[in-house]
GUNUTOR-384368 format. One record per atom (N, C-alpha, C): residue in one letter; x, y, z. Coordinates in steps of 0.1 Angstrom, whole numbers, padded with zeros to 4 digits, always signed. Atoms other than C-alpha are relative to their C-alpha. Layout:
N
aXYZ ...
***
This chain:
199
x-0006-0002-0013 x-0043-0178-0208 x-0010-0006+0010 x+0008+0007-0009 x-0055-0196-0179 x+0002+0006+0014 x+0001-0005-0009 x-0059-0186-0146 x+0004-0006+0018 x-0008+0006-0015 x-0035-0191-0111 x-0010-0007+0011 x+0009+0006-0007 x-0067-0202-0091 x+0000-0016-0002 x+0005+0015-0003 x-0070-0236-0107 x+0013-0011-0001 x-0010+0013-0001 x-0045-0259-0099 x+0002-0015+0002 x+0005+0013-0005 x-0038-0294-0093 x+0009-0006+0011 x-0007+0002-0012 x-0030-0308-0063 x+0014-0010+0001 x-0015+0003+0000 x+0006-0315-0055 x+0002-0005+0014 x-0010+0005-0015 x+0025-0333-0020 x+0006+0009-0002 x-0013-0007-0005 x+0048-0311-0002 x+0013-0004+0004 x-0012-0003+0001 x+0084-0313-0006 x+0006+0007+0005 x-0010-0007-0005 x+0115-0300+0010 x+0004+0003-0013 x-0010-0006+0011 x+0127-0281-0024 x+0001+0009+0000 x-0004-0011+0001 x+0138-0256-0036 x-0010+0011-0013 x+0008-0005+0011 x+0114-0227-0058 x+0009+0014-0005 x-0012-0013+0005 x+0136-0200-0077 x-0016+0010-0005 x+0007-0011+0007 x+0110-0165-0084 x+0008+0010-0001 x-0006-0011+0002 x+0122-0137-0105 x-0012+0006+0001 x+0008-0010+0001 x+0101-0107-0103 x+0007+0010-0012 x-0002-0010+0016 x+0099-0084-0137 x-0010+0011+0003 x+0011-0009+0000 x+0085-0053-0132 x+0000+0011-0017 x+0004-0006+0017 x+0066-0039-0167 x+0007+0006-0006 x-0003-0015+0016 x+0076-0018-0197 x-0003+0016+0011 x+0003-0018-0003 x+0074+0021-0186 x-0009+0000-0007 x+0015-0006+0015 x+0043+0038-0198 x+0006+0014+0004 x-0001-0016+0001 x+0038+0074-0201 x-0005+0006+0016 x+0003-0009-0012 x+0024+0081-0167 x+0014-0003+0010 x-0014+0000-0008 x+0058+0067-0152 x+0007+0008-0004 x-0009-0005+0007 x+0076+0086-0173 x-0008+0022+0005 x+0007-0018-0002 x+0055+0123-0160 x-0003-0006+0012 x+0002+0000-0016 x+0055+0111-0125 x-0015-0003+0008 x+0014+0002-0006 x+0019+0104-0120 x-0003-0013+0004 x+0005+0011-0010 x+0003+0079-0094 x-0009-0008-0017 x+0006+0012+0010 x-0006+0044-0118 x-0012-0007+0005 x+0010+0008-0007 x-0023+0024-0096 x-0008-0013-0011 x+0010+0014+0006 x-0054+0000-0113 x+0002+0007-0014 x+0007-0004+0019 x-0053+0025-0147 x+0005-0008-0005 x-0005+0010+0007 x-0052+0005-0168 x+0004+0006-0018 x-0007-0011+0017 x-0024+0026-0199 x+0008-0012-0005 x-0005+0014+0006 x-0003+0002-0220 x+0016+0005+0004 x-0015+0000+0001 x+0037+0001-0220 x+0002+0010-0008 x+0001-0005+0011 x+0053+0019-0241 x+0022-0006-0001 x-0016+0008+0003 x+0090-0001-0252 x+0006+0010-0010 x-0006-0010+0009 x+0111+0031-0264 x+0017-0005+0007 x-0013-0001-0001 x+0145+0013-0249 x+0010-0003-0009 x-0010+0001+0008 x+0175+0006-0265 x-0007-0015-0008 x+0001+0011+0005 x+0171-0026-0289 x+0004-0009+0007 x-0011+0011-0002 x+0201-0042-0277 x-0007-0001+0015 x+0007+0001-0015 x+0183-0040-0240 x-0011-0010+0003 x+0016+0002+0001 x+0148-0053-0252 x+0010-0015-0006 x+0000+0015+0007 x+0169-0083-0269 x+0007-0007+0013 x-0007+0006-0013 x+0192-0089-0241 x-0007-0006+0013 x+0011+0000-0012 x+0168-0092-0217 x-0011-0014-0006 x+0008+0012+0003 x+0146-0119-0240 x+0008-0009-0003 x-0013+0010+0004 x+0180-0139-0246 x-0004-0005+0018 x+0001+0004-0016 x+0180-0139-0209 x-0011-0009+0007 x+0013+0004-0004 x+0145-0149-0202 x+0002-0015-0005 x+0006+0009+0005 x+0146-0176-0225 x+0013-0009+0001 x-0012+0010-0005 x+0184-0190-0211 x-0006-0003+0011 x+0007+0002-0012 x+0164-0189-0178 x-0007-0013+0000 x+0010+0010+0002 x+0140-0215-0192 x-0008-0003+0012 x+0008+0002-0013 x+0114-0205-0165 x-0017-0016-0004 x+0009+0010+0006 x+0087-0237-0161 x-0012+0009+0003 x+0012-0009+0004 x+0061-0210-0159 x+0001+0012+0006 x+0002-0014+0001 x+0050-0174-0165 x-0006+0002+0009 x+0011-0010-0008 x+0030-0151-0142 x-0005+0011+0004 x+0002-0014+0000 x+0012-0120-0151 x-0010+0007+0010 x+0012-0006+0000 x-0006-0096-0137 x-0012+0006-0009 x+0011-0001+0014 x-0040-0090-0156 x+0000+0014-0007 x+0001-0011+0007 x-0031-0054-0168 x+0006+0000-0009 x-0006+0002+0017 x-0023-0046-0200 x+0015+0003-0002 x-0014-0004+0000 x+0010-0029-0193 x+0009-0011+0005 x-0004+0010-0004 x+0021-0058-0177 x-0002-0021-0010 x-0001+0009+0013 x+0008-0085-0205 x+0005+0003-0012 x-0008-0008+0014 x+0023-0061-0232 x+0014-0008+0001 x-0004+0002-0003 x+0050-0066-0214 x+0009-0018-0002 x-0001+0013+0003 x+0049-0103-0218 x+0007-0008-0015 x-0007+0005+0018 x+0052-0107-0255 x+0006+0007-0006 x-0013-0007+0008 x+0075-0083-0263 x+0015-0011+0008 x-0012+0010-0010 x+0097-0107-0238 x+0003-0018-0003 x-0003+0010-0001 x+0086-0136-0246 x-0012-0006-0012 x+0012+0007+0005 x+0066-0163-0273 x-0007-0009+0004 x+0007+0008-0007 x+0054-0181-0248 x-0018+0002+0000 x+0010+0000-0007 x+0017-0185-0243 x-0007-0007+0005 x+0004+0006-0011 x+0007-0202-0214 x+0003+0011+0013 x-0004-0008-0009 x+0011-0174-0193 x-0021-0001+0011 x+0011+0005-0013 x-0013-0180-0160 x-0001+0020+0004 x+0003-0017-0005 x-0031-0143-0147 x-0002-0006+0013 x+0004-0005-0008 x-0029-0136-0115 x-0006+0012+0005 x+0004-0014-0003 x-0049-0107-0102 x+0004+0003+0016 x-0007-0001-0010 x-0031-0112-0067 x+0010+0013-0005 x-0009-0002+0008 x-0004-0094-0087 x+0000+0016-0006 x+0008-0012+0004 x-0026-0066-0098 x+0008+0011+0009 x-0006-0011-0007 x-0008-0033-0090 x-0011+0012+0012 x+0010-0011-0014 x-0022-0009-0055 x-0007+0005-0005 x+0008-0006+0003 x-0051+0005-0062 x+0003+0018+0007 x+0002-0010-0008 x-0045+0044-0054 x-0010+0009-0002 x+0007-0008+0004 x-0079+0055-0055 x-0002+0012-0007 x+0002-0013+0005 x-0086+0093-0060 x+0012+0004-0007 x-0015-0003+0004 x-0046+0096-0063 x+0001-0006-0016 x-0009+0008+0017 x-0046+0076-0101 x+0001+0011-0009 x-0002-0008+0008 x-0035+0096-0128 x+0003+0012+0005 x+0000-0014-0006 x-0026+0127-0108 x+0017+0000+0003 x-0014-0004-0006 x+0011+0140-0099 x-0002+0002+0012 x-0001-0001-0016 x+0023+0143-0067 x-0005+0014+0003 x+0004-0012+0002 x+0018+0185-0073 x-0012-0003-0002 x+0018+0000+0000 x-0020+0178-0083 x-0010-0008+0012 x+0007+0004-0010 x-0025+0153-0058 x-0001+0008+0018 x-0003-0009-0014 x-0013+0176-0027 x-0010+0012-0004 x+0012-0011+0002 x-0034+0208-0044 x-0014-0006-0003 x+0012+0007-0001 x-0063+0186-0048 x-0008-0005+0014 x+0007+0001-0015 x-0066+0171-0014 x+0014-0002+0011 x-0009-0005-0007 x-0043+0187+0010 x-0002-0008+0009 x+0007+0007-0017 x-0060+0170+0043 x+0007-0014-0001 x-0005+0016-0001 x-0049+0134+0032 x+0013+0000-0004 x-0012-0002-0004 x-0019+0144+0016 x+0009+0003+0007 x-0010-0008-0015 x-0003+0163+0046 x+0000-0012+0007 x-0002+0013-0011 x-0008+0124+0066 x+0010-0006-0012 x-0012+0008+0007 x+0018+0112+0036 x-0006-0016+0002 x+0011+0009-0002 x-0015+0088+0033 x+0004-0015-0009 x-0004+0015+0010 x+0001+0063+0004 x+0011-0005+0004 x-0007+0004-0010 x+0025+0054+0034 x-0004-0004+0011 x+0008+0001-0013 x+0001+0049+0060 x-0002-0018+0001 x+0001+0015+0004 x+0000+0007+0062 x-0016-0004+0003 x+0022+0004+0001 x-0041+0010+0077 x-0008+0012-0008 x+0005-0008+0010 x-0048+0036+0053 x+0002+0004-0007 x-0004+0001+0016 x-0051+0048+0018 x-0009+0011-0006 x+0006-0008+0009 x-0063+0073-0009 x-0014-0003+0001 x+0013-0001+0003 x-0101+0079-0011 x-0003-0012-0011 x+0001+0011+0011 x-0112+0045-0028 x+0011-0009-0004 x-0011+0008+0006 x-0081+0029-0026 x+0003-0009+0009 x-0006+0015-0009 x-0060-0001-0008 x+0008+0006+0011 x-0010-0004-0009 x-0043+0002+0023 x+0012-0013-0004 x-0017+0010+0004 x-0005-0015+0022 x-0007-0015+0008 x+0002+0006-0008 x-0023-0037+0048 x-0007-0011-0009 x+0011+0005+0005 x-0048-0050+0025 x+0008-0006-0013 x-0008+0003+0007 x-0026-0053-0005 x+0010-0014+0008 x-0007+0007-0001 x-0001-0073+0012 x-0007-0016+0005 x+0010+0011+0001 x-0027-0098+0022 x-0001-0009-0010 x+0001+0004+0014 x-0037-0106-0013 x+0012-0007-0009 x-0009+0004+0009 x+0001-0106-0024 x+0005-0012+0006 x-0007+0015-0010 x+0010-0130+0003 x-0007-0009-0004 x+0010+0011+0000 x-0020-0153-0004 x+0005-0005-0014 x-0007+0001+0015 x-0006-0155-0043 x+0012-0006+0002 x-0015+0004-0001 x+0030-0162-0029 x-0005-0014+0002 x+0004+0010-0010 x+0016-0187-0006 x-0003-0011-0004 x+0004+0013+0010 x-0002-0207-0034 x+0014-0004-0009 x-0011+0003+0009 x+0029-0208-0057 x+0008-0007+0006 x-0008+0012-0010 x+0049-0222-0028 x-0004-0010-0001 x+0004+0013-0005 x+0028-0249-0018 x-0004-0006-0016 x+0004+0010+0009 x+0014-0262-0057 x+0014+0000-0016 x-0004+0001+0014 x+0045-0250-0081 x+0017-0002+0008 x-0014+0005-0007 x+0077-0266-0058 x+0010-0002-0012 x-0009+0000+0009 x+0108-0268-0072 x+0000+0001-0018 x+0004-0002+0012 x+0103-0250-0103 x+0004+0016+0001 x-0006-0015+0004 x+0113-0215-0122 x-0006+0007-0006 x+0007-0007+0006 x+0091-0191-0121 x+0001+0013-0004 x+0003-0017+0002 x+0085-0154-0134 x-0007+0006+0005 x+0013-0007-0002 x+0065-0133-0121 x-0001+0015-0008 x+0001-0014+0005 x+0056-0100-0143 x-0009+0007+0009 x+0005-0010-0008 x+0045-0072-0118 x-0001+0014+0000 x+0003-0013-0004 x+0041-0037-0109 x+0015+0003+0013 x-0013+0000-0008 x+0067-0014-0090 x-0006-0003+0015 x+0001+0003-0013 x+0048-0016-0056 x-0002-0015+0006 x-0001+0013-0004 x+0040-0047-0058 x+0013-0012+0007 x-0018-0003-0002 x+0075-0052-0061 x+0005-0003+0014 x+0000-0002-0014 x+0078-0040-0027 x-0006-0012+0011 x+0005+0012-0008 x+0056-0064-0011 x+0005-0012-0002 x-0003+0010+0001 x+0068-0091-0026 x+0017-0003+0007 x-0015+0003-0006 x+0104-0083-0012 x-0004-0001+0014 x+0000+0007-0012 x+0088-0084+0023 x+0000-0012+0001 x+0004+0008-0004 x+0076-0110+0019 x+0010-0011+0006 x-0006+0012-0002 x+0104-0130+0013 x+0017+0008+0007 x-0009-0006-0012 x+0125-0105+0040 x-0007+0011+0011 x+0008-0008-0008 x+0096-0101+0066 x+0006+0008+0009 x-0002-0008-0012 x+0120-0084+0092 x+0002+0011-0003 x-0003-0006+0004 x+0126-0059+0071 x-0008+0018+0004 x+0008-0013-0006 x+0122-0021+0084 x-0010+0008-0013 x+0004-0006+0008 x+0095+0003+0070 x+0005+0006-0008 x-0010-0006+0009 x+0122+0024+0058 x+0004-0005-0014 x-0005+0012+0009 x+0136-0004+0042 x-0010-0007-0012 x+0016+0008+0008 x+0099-0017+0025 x-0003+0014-0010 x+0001-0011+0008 x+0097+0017+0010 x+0008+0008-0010 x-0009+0000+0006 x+0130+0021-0003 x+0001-0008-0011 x+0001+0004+0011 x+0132-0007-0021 x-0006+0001-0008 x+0007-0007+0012 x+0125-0005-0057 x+0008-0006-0012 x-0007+0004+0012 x+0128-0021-0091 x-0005+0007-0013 x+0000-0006+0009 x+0132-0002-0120 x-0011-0007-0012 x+0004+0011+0011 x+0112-0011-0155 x+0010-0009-0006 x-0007+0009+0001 x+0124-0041-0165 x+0009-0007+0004 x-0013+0001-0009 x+0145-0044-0138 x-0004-0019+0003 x+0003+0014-0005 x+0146-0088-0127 x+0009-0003+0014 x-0003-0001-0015 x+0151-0094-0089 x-0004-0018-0001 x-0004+0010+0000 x+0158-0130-0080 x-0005-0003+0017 x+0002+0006-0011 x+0144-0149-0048 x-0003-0018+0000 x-0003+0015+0002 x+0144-0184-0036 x-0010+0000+0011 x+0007+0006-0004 x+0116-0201-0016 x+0010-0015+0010 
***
């Protein structure tokens, strides 16, 4: 695996760039409601067969000209249960929110743990964030600067991107900045779920 930093330089084009977004396998902390963030747990692929094949039929009718993971494991698991590709490029743009103190904790543990920052409904706040963690502000930075390169060096081309669910999120602003907070919060892609945008 090689890494989305090194590229080679390409002219700009009026084309067209097709990105799907894939968000991971379920693990067990999705599945018992607890904040993910950076932990780094694996997948865990308990769905139907016919789901897990349909889905790598699809992938591989798509005939994306390149992969794009995030560097966690739940997210490269992810990869090769989908696909036999290996050339898959890491992005750590991609890397799911960091929710400091909040990782591994339920919503119940994290409110009886630290009442004072949960009562500001703090992992909503866009300039601030869990004790040791990312504000939305800061994340979206990062995920835009990742978009931003793909635009300008992988033009007219079909890419994947394997992500996280918040990430998710950011990446639908990006590519529908007017979009209300409501609306940035709302959205949401299931595991395995594939969301379709055009450049």
């Amino acid at each position: 695996m090689s890494n989305l930093y090194f590229f080679s330089e390409m002219h700009y084009y009026n084309v067209m760039t097709e990105i799907y977004v894939l968000r991971h396998g379920e693990t067990a902390y999705n599945k018992e409601g607890r904040y993910l963030g950076r932990t780094d747990v694996s997948a865990i692929f308990n769905f139907d067969k016919k789901e897990i094949e349909d889905l790598k039929n699809h992938i591989k009718f798509l005939k994306f000209d390149l992969i794009i993971s995030s560097p966690l494991k739940r997210c490269l698991e992810t990869v090769k249960i989908l696909t036999d590709r290996n050339d898959i490029l890491i992005e750590d743009g991609f890397t799911e929110r960091s929710v400091g103190v909040y990782e591994g904790l339920t919503k119940e543990e994290a409110r009886e743990k630290y009442p004072d920052i949960y009562s500001r409904n703090i992992t909503r706040q866009f300039n601030d964030a869990p004790l040791g963690g990312e504000t939305i502000l800061d994340v979206e930075k990062r995920v835009f600067v990742a978009l931003d390169k793909i635009k300008h060096y992988y033009q007219d081309k079909k890419i994947l991107i394997i992500t996280h669910g918040f990430i998710a999120k950011v990446i639908n602003k990006y590519f529908n900045p007017n979009i209300t907070n409501q609306d940035f919060f709302s959205f949401s892609l299931k595991n395995l779920e594939l969301k379709k945008y055009i450049f």
